[in-house]
LUMKE-669227 format. One record per atom (N, C-alpha, C, O): residue number from 0; residue in one letter; atom name; x, y, z. Coordinates in Angstrom, 1 decimal, always signed. Example, Ala and Ser with C-alpha at 12.3 -4.5 7.8 and 13.67 -1.06 7.14 Angstrom:
# residues 2
     i   aa   at     east    north       up
     0    a    N    +13.2     -5.7     +7.8
     0    a   CA    +12.3     -4.5     +7.8
     0    a    C    +13.2     -3.3     +7.8
     0    a    O    +14.2     -3.3     +8.5
     1    s    N    +12.8     -2.2     +7.1
     1    s   CA    +13.7     -1.1     +7.1
     1    s    C    +12.9     +0.0     +7.9
     1    s    O    +13.4     +1.1     +8.0
END
This chain:
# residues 100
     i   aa   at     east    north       up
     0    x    N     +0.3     -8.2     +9.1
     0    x   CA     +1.4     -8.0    +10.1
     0    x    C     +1.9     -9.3    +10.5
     0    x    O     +1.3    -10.3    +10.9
     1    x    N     +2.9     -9.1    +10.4
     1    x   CA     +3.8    -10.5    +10.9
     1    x    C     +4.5    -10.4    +11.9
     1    x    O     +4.7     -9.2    +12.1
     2    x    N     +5.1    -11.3    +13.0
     2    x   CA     +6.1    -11.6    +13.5
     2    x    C     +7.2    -11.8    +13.3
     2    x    O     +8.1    -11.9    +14.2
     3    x    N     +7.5    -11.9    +12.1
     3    x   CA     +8.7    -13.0    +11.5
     3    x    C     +9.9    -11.3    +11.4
     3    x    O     +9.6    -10.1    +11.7
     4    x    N    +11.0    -11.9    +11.1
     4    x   CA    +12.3    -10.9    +11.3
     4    x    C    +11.7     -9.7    +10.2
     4    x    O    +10.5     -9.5    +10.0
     5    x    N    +12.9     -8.8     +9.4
     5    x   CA    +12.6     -7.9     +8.8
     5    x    C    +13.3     -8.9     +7.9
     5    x    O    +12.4     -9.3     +7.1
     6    x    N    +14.5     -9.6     +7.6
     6    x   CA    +14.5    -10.2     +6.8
     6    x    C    +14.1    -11.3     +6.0
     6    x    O    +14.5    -11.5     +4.9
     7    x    N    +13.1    -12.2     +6.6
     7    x   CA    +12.1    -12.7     +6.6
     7    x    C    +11.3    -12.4     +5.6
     7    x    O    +11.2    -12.8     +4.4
     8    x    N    +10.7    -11.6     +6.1
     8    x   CA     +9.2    -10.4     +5.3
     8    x    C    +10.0     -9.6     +3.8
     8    x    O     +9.4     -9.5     +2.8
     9    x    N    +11.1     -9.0     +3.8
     9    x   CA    +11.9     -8.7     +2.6
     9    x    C    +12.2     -9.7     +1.5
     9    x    O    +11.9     -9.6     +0.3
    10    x    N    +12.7    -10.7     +2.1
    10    x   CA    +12.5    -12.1     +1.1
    10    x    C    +11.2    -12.3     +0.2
    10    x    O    +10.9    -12.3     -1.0
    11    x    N    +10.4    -12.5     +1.6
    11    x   CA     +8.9    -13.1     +0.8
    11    x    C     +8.0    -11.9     +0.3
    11    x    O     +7.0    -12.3     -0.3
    12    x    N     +8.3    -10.6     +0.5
    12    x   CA     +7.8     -9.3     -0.2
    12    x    C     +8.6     -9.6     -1.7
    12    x    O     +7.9     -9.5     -2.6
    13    x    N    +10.0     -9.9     -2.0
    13    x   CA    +10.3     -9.6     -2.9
    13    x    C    +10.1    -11.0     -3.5
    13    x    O    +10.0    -10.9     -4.7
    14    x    N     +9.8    -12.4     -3.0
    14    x   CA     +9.7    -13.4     -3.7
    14    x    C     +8.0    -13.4     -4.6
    14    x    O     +7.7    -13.8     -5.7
    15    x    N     +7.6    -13.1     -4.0
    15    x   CA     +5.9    -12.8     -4.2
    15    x    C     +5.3    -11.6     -5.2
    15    x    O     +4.3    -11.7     -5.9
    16    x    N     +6.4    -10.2     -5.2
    16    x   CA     +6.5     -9.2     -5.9
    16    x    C     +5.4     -8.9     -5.7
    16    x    O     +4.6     -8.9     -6.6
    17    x    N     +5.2     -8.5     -4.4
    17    x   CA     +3.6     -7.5     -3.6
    17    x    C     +4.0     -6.4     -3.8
    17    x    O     +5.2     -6.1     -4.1
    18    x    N     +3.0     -5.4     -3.7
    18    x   CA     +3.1     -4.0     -4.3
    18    x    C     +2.3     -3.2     -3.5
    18    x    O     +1.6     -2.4     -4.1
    19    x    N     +2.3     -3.4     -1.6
    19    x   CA     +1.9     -3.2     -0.7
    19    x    C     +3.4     -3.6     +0.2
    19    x    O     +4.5     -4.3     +0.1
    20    x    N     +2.7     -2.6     +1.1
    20    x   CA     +4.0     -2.7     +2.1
    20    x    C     +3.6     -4.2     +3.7
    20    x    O     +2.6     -4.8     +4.2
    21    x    N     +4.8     -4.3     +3.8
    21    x   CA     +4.1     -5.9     +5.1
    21    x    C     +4.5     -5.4     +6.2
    21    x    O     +5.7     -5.1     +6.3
    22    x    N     +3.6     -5.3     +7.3
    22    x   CA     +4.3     -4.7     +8.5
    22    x    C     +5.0     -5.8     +9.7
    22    x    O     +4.9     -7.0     +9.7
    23    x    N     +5.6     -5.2    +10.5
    23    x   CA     +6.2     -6.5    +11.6
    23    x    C     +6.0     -6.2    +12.8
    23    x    O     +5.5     -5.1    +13.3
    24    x    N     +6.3     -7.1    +13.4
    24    x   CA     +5.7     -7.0    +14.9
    24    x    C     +6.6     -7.9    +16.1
    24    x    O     +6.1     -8.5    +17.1
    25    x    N     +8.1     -7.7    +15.7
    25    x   CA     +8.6     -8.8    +16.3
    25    x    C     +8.4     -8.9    +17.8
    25    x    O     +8.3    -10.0    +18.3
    26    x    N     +8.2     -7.6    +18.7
    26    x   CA     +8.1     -8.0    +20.0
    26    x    C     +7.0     -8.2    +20.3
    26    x    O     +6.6     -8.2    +21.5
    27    x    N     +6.1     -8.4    +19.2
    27    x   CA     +4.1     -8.5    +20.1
    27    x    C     +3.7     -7.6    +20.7
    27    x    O     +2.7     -7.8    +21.4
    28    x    N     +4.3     -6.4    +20.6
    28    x   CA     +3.6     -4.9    +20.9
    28    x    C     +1.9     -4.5    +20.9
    28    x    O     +1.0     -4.3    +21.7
    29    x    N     +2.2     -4.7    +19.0
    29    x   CA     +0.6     -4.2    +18.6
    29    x    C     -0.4     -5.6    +18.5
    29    x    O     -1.7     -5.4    +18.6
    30    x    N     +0.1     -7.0    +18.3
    30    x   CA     -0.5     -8.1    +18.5
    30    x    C     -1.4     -8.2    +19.7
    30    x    O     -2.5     -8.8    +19.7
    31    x    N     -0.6     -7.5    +20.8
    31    x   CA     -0.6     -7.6    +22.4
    31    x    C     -2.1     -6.1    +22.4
    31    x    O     -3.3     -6.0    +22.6
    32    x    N     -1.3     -5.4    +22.2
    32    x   CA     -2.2     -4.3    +22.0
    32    x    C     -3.8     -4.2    +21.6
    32    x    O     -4.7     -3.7    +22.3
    33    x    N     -3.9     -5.0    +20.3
    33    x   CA     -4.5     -5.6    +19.6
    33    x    C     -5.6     -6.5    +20.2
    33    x    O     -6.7     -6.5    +19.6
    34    x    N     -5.5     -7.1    +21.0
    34    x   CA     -5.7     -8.2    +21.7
    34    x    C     -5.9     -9.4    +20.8
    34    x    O     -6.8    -10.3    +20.9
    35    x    N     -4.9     -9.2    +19.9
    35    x   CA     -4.6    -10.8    +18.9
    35    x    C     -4.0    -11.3    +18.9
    35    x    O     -3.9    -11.9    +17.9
    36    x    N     -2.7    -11.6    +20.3
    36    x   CA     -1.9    -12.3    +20.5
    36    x    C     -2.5    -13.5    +20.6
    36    x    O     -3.7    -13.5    +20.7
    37    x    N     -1.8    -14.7    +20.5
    37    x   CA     -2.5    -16.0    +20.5
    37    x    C     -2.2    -16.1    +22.2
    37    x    O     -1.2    -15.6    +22.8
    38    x    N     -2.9    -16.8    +22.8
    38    x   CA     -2.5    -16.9    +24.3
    38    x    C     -1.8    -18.3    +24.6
    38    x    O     -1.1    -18.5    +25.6
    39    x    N     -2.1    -19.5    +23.2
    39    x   CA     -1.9    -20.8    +23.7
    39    x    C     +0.0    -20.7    +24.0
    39    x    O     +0.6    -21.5    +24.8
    40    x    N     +0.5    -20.0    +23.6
    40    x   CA     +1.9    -19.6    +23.3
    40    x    C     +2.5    -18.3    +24.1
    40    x    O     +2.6    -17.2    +23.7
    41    x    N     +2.8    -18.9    +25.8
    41    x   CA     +3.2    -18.1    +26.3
    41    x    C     +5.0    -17.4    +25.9
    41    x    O     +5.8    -17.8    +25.1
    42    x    N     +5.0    -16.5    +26.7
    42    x   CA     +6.8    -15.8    +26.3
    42    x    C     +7.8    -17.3    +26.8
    42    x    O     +7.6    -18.0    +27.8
    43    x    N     +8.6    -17.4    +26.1
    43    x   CA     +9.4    -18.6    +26.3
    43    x    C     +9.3    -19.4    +25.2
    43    x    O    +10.3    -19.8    +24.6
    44    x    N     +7.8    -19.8    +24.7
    44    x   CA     +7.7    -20.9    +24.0
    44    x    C     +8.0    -20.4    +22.7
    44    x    O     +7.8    -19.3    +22.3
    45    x    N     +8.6    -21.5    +22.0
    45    x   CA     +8.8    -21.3    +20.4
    45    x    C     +7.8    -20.3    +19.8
    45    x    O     +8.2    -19.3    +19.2
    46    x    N     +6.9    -20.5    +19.8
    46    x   CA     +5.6    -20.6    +19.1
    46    x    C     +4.7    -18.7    +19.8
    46    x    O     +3.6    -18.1    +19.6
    47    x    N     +5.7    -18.5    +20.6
    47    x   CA     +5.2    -17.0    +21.2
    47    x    C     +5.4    -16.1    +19.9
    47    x    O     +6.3    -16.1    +19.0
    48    x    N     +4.3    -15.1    +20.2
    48    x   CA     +4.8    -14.2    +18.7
    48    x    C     +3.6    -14.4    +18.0
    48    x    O     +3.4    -13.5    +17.2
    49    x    N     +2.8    -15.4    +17.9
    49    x   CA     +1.8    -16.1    +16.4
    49    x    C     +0.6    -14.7    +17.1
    49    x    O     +0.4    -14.3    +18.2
    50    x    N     +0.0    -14.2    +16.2
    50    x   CA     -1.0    -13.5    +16.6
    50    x    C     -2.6    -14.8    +16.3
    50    x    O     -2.5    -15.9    +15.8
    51    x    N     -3.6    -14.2    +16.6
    51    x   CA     -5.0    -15.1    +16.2
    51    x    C     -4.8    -15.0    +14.4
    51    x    O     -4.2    -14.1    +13.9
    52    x    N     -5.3    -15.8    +13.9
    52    x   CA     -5.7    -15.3    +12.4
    52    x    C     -6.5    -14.5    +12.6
    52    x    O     -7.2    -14.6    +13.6
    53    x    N     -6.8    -13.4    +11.5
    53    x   CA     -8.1    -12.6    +11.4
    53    x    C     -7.3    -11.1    +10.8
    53    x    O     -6.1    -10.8    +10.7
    54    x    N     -8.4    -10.6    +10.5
    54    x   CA     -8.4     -8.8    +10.1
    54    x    C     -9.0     -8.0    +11.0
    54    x    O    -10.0     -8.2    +11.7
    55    x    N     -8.0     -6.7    +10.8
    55    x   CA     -8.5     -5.6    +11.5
    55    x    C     -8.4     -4.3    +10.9
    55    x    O     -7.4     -3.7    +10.3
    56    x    N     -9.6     -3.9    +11.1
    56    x   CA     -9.5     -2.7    +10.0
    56    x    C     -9.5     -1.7    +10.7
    56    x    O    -10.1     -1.7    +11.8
    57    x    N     -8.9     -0.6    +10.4
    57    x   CA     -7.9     +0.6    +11.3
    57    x    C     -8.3     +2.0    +10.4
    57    x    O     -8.0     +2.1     +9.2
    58    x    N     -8.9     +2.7    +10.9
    58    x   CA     -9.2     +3.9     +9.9
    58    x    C     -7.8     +4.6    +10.4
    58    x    O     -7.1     +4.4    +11.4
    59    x    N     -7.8     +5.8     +9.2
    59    x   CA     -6.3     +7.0     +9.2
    59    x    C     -6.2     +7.2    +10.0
    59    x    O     -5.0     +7.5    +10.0
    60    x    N     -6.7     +7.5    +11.5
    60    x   CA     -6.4     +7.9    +12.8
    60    x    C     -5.8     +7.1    +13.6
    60    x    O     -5.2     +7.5    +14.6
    61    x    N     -5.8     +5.5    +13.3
    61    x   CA     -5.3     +4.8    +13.6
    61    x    C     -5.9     +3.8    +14.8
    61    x    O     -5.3     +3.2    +15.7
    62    x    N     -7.4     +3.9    +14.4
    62    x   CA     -8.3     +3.4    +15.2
    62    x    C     -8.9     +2.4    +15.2
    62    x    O    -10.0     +2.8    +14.8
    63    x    N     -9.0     +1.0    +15.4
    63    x   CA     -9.4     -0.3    +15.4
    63    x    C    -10.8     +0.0    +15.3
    63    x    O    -11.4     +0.7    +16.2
    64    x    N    -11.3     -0.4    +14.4
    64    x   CA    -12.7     -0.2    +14.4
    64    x    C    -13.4     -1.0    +14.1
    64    x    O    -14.6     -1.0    +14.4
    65    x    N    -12.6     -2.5    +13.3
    65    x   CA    -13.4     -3.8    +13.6
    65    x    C    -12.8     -4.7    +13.2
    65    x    O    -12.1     -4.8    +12.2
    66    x    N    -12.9     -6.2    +14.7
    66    x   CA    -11.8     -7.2    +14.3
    66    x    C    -12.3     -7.8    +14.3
    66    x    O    -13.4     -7.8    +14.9
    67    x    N    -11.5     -9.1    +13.2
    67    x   CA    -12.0    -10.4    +13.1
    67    x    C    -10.5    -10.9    +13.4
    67    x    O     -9.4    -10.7    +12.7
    68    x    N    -10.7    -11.7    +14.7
    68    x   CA     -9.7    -12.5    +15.0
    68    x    C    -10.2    -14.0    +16.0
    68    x    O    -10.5    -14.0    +17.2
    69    x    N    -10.0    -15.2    +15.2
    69    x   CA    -10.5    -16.3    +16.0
    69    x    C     -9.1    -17.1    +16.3
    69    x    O     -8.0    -17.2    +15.8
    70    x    N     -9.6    -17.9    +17.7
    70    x   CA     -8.7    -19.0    +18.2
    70    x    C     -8.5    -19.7    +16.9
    70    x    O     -9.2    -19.7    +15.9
    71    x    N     -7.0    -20.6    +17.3
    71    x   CA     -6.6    -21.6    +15.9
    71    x    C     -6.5    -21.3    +14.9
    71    x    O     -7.3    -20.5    +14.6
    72    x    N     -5.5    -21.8    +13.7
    72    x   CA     -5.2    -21.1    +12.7
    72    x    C     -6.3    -22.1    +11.3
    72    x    O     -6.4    -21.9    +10.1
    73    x    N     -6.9    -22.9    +12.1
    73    x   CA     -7.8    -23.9    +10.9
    73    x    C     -9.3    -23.0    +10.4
    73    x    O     -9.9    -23.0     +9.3
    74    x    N     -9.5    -22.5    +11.5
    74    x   CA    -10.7    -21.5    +10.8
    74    x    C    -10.6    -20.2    +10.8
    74    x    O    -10.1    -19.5    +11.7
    75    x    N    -11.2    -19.9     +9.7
    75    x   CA    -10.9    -18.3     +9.6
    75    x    C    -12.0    -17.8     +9.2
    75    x    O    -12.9    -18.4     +8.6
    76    x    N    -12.0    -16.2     +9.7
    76    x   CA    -12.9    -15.3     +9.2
    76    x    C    -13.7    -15.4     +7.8
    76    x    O    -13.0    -14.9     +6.9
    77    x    N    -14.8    -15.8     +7.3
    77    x   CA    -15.0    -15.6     +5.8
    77    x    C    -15.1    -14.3     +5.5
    77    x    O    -15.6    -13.4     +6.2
    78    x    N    -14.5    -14.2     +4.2
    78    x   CA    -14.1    -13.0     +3.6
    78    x    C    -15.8    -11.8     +3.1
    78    x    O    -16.0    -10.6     +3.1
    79    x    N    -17.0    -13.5     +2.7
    79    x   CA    -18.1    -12.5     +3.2
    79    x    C    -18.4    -11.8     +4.3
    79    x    O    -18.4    -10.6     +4.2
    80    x    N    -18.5    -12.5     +5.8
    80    x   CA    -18.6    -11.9     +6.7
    80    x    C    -17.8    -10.8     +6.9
    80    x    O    -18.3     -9.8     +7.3
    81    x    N    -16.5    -10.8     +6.7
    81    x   CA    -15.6     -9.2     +6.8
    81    x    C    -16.4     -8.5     +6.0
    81    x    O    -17.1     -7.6     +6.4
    82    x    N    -16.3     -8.8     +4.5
    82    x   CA    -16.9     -7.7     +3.9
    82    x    C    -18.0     -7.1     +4.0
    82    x    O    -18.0     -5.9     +3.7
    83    x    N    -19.3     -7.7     +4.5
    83    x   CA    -20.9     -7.7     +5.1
    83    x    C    -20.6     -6.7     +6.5
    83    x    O    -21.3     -5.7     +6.7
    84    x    N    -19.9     -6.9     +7.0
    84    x   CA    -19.7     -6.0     +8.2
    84    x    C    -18.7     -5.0     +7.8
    84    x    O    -18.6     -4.2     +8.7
    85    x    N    -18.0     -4.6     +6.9
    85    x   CA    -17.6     -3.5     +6.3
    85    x    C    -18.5     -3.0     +6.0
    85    x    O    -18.9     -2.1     +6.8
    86    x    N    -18.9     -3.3     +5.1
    86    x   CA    -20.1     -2.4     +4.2
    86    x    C    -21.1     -2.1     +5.0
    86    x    O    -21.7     -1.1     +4.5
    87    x    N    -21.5     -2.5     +6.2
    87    x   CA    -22.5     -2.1     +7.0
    87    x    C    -21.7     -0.8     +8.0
    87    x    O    -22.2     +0.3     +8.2
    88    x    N    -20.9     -1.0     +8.3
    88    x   CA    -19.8     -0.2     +9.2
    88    x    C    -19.7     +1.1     +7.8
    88    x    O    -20.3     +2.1     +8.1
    89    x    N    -19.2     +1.0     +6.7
    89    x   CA    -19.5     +2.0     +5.9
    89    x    C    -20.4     +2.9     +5.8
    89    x    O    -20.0     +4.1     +5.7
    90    x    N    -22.0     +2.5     +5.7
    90    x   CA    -23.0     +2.5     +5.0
    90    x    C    -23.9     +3.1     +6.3
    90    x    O    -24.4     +4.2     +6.1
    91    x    N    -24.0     +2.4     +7.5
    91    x   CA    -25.1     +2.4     +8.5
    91    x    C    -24.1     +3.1     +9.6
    91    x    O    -23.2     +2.5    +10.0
    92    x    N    -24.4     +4.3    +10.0
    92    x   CA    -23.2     +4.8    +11.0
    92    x    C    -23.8     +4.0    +12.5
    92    x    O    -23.0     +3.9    +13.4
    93    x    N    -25.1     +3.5    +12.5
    93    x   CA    -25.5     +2.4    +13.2
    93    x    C    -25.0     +1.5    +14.2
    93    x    O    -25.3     +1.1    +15.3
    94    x    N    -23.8     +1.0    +13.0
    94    x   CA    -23.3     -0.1    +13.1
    94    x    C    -21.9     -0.4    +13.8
    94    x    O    -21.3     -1.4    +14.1
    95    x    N    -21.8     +1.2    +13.9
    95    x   CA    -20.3     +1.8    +14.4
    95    x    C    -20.3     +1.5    +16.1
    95    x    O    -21.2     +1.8    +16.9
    96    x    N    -18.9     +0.7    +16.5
    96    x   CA    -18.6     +0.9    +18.0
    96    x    C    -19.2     +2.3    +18.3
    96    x    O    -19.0     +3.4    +17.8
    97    x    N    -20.3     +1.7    +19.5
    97    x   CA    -20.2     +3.6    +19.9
    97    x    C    -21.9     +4.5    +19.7
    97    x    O    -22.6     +5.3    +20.4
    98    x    N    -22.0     +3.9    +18.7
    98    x   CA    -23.4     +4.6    +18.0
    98    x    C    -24.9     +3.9    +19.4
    98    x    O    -25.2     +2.9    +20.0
    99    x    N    -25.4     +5.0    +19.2
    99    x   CA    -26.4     +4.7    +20.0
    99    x    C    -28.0     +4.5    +19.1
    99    x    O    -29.0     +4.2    +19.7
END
């Protein structure tokens, strides 16, 4: 999910030839929602709009069920760790927000 316009994301969907759809977010709705707005970038500033880097995985109901989202855009989530907590979130109903 991006911020950036709808024309923006049409360009670089068609310069890239993704075969997935790219979602937008220009007003910071679901970023805000989300709680992956970046905070360093209040309304006003250029730079408002950037969400945290990270993933969030959303089952069909449309339910956040587990994020990875860190301050700054220099480190990020490793793609083990998402996937290790997927597969446990899969596998161990344990592991689920919620589970007792």
């Amino acid at each position: 999910m991006s911020y950036d316009s709808l024309a923006v994301l049409v360009a670089f969907h068609m310069a890239e030839d993704l075969r997935y759809p790219l979602l937008r977010d220009e007003e910071t709705r679901h970023f805000s929602a989300y709680g992956v707005l970046n905070p360093e970038y209040p309304p006003g500033h250029q730079g408002h709009g950037i969400p945290l880097p990270g993933v969030l995985f959303v089952t069909p109901d449309g339910v956040v069920q587990l994020k990875f989202a860190v301050p700054g855009y220099k480190q990020r989530p490793s793609m083990d760790s998402i996937f290790d907590a997927l597969t446990a979130w899969l596998t161990d109903p344990a592991h689920r927000p919620g589970a007792s």
